[in-house]
C-alpha positions as a Markdown table, in Angstrom:
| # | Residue | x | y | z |
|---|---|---|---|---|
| 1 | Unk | -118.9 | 33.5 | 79.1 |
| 2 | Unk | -116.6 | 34.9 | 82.0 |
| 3 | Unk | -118.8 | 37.6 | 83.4 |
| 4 | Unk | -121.7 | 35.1 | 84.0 |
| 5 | Unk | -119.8 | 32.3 | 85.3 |
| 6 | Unk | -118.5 | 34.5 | 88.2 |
| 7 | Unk | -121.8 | 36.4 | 88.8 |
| 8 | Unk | -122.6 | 32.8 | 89.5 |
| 9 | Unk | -120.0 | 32.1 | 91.7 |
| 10 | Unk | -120.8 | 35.4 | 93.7 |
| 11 | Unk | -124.5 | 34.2 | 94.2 |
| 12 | Unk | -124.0 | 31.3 | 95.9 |
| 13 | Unk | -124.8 | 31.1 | 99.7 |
| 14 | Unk | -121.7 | 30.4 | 102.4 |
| 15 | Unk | -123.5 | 29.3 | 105.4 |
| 16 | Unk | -119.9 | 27.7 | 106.5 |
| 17 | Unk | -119.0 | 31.6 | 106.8 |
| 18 | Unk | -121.8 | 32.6 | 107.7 |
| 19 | Unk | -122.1 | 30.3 | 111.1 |
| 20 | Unk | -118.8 | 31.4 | 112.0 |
| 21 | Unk | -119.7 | 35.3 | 112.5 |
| 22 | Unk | -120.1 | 36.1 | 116.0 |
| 23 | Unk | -122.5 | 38.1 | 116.9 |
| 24 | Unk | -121.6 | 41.6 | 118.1 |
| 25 | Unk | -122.6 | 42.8 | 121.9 |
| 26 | Unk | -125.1 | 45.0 | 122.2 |
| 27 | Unk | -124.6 | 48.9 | 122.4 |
| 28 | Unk | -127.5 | 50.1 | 123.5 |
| 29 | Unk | -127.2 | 49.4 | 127.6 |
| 30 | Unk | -124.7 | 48.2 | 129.9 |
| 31 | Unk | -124.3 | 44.2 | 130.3 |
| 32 | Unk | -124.1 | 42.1 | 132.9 |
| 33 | Unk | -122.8 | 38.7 | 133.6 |
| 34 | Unk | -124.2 | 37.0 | 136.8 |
| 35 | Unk | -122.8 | 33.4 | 138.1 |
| 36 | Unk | -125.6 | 31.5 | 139.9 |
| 37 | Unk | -125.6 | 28.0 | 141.0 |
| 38 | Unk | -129.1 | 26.2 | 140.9 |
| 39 | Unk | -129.9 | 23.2 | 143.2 |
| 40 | Unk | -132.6 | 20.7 | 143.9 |
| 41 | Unk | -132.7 | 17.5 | 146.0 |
| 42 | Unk | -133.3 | 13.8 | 145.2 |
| 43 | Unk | -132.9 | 11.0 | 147.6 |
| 44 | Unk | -129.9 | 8.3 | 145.6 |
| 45 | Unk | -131.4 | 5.0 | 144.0 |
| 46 | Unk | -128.2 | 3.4 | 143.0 |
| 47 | Unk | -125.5 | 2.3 | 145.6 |
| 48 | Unk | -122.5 | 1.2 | 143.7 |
| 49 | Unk | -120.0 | -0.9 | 145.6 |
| 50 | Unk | -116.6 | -2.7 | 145.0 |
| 51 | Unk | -116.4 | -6.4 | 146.3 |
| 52 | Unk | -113.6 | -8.5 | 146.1 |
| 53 | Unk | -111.4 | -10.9 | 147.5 |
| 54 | Unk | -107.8 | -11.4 | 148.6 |
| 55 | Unk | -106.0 | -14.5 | 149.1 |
| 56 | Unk | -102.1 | -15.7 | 149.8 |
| 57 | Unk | -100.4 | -18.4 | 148.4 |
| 58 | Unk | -96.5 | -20.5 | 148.9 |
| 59 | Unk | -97.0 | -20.0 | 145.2 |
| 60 | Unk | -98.9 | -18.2 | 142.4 |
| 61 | Unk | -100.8 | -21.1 | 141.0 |
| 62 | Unk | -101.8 | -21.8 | 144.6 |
| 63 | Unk | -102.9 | -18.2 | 145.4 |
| 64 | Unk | -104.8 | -17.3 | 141.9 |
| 65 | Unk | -106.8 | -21.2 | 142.4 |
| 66 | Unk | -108.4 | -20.4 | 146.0 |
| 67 | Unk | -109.2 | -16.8 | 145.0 |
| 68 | Unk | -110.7 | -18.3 | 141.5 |
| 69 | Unk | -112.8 | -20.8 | 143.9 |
| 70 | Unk | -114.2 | -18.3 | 146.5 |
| 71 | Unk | -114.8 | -15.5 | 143.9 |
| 72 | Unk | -116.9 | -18.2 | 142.0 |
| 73 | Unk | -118.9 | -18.3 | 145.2 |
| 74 | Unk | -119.1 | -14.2 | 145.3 |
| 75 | Unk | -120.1 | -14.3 | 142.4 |
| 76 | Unk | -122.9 | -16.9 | 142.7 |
| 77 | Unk | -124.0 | -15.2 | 145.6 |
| 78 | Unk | -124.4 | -12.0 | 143.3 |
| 79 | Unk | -126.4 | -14.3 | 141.2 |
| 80 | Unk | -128.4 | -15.7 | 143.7 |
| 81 | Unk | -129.6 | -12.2 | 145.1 |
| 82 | Unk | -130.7 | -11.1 | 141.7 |
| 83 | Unk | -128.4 | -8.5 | 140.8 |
| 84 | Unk | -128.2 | -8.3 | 137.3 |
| 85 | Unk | -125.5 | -9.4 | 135.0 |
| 86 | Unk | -125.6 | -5.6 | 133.5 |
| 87 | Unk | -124.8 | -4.4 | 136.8 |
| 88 | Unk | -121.7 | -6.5 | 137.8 |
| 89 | Unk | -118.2 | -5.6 | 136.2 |
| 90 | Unk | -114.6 | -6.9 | 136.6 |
| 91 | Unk | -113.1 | -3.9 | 138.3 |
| 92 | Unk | -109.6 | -5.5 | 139.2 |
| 93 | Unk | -107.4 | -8.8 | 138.6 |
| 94 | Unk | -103.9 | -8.8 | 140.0 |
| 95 | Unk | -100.8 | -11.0 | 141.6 |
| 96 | Unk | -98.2 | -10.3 | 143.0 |
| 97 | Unk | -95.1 | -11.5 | 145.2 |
| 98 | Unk | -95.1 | -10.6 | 149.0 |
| 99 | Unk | -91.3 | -10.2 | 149.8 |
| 100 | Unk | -89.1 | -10.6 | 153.2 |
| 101 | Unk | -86.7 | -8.1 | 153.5 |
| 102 | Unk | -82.9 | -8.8 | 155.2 |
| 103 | Unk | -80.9 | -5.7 | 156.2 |
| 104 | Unk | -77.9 | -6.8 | 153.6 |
| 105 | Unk | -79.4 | -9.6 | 151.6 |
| 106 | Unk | -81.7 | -9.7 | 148.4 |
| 107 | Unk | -85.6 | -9.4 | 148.8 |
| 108 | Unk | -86.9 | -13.5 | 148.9 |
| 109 | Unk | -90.0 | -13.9 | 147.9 |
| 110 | Unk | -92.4 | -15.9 | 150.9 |
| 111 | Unk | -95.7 | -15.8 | 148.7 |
| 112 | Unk | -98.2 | -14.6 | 146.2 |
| 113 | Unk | -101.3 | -12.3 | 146.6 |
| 114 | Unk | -103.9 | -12.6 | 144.4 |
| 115 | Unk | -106.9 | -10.3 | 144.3 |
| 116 | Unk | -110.0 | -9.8 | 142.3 |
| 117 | Unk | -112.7 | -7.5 | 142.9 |
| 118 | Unk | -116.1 | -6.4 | 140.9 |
| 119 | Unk | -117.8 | -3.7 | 140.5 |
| 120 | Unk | -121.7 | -3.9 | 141.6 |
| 121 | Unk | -124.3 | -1.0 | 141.1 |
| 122 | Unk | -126.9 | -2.0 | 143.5 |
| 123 | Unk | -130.6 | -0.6 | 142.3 |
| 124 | Unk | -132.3 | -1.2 | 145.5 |
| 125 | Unk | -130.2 | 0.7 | 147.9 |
| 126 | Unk | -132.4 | -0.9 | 150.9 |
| 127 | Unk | -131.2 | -4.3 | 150.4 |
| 128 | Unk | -127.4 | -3.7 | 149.2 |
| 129 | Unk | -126.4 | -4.0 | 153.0 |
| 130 | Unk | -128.2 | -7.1 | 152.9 |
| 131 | Unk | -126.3 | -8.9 | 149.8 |
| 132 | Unk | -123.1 | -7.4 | 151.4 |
| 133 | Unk | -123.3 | -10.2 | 154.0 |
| 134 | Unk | -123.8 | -12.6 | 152.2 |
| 135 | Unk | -121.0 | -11.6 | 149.2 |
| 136 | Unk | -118.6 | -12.1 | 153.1 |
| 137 | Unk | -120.1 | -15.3 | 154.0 |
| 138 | Unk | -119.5 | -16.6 | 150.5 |
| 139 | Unk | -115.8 | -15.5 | 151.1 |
| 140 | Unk | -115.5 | -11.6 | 150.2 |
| 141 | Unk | -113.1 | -10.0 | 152.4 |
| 142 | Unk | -112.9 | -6.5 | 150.7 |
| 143 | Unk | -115.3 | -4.1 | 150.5 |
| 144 | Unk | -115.3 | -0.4 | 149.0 |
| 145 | Unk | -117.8 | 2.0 | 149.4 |
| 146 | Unk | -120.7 | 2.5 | 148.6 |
| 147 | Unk | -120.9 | 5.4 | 146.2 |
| 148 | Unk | -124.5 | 6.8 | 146.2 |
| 149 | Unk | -125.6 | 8.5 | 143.1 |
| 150 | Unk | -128.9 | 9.0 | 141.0 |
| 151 | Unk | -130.2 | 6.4 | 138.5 |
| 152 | Unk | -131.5 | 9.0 | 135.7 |
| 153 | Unk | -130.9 | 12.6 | 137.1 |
| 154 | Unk | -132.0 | 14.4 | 133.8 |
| 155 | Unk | -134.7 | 15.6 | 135.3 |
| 156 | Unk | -133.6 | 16.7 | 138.5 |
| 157 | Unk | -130.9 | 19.0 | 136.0 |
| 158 | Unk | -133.7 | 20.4 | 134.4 |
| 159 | Unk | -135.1 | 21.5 | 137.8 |
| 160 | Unk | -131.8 | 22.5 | 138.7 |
| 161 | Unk | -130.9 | 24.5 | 135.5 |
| 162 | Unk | -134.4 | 26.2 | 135.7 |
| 163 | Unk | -133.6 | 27.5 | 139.6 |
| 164 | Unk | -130.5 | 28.7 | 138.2 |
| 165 | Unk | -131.6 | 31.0 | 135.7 |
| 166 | Unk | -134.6 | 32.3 | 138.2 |
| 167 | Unk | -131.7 | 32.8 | 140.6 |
| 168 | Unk | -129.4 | 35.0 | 138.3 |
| 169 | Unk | -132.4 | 36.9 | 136.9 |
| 170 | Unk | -133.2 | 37.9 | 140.8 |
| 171 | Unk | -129.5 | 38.6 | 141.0 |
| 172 | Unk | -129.5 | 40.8 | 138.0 |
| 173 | Unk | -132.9 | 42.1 | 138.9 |
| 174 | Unk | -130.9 | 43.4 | 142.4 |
| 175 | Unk | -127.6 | 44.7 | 140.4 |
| 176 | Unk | -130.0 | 47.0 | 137.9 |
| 177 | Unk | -132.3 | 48.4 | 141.0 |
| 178 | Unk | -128.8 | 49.3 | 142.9 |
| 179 | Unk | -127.9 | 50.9 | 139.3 |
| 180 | Unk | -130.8 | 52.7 | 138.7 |
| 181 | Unk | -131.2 | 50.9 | 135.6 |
| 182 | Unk | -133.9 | 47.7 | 134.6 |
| 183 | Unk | -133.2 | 44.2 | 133.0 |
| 184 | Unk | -134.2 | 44.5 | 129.3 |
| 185 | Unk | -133.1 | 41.2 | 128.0 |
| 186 | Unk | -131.0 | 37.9 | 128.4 |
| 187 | Unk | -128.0 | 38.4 | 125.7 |
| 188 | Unk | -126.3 | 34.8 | 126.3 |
| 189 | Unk | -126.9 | 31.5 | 128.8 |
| 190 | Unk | -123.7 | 29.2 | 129.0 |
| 191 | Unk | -123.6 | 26.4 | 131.8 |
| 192 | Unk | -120.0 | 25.9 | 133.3 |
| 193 | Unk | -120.6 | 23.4 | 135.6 |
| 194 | Unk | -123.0 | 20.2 | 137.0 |
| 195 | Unk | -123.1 | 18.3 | 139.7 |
| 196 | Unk | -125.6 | 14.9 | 138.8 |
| 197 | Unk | -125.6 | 14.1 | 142.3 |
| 198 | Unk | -122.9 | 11.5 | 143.1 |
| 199 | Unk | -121.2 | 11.1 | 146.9 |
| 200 | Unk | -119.6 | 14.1 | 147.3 |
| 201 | Unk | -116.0 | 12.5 | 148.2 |
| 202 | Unk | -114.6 | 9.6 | 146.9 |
| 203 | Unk | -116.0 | 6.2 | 148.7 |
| 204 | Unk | -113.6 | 4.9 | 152.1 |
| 205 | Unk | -112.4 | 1.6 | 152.1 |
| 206 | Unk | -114.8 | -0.8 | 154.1 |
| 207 | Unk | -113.3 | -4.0 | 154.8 |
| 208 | Unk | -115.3 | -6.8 | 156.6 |
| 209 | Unk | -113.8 | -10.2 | 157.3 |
| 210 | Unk | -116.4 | -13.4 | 157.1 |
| 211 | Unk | -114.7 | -14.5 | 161.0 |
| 212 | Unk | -116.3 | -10.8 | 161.8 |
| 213 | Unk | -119.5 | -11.1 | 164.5 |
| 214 | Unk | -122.4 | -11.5 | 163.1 |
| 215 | Unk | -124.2 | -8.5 | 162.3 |
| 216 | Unk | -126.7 | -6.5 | 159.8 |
| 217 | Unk | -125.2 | -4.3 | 157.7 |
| 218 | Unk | -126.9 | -0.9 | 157.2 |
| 219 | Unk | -126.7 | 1.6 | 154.3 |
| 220 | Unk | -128.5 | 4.6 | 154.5 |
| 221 | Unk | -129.4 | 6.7 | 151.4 |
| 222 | Unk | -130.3 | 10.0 | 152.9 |
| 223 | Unk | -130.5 | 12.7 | 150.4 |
| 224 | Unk | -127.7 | 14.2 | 147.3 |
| 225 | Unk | -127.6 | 17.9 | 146.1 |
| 226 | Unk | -127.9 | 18.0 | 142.1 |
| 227 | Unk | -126.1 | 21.4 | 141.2 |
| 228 | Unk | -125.7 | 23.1 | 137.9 |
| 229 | Unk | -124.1 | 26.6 | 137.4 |
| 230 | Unk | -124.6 | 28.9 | 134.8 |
| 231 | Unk | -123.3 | 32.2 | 133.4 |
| 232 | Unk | -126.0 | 34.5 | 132.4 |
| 233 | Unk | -125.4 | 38.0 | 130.4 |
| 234 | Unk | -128.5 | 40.2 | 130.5 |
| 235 | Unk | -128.4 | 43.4 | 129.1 |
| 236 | Unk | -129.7 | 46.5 | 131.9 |
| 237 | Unk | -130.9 | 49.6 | 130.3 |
């Protein structure tokens, strides 16, 4: 009854063992490993922007109630011009005390500072400037960014992932010609990098006060690199 039981044992399949094999390089050529960056362009369908508002108080009650009051109206405003509730998120909520300082005496406290501020992805970049005036007439008095970026950039990966492998074949194509040798076959792909077409640097304050001259506000979407890089291993023969 032994000798069965552990032919039985030997005859089962270890895919678990199996999957963890790696694969040997091939022997029969020299390999190369090219780095090549592939790129396409896509003019940026979401503007995302921070707007908030900043108030002082004698206390904290007094500071936290009139930025409550004119954020309601930021809000509102948000509201008014459409922009979905999906697309509007707290992004900060803070107080604090604003100090006088005395060469030899303790900090005193004069105030409070309240702020709040939401975050707003804008999905018609053409009228963001627009709403921007009037999130300051209803009492905004901070502004950050905008950050431009792509809506669904899938596909424009896919076209960038596909000019990155046509650029390390022609790469590899060069290396084997210099070599005296041919491209027989891709051994491996791995990606290393991506770049889905956001703003290239993080977005500068903009402030605009409501007592500012009136004027339109302009935001321009102009056009983002999407990037991906890959590391390619053909074999050259």
């Amino acid at each position: 009854m032994r000798a069965p039981l552990a032919l039985l044992v030997l005859a089962l399949p270890l895919p678990a063992m199996a999957q963890t094999v790696p694969v040997p390089p091939p022997t029969d050529g020299t390999l190369l490993e090219v780095s090549a960056e592939g790129r396409t362009v896509r003019t940026p369908d979401v503007a995302t922007i921070r707007a908030g508002v900043v108030t002082q108080g004698t206390t904290a009650a007094a500071a936290l109630s009139e930025n409550a009051q004119r954020m309601s109206g930021v809000l509102a405003a948000l509201k008014k011009a459409g922009v979905a509730p999906r697309d509007i998120a707290t992004a900060q909520v803070g107080l604090e005390p604003q100090y006088r300082y005395t060469e030899g005496q303790a900090p005193a406290i004069t105030g409070y500072q309240a702020r709040n501020s939401v975050s707003v992805r804008f999905r018609d970049v053409a009228r963001s400037g627009v709403i921007l005036d009037a999130l300051v007439a209803q009492g905004a008095n901070q502004i950050d960014g905008p950050n431009l970026s792509l809506d669904q950039p899938d596909a424009a990966l896919d076209e960038a992932r596909t000019d990155a492998v046509k650029r390390a074949r022609a790469r590899a194509d060069l290396y084997a010609r210099a070599a005296g040798l041919r491209v027989a076959r891709i051994v491996s792909i791995s990606e290393s990098g991506e770049d889905r077409g956001g703003s290239p640097n993080p977005p500068m304050p903009m402030v605009r006060m409501a007592a500012a001259p009136r004027a339109d506000t302009q935001i321009a979407a102009g056009e983002t690199d999407v990037t991906v890089t890959l590391s390619v291993r053909f074999l050259l023969q």
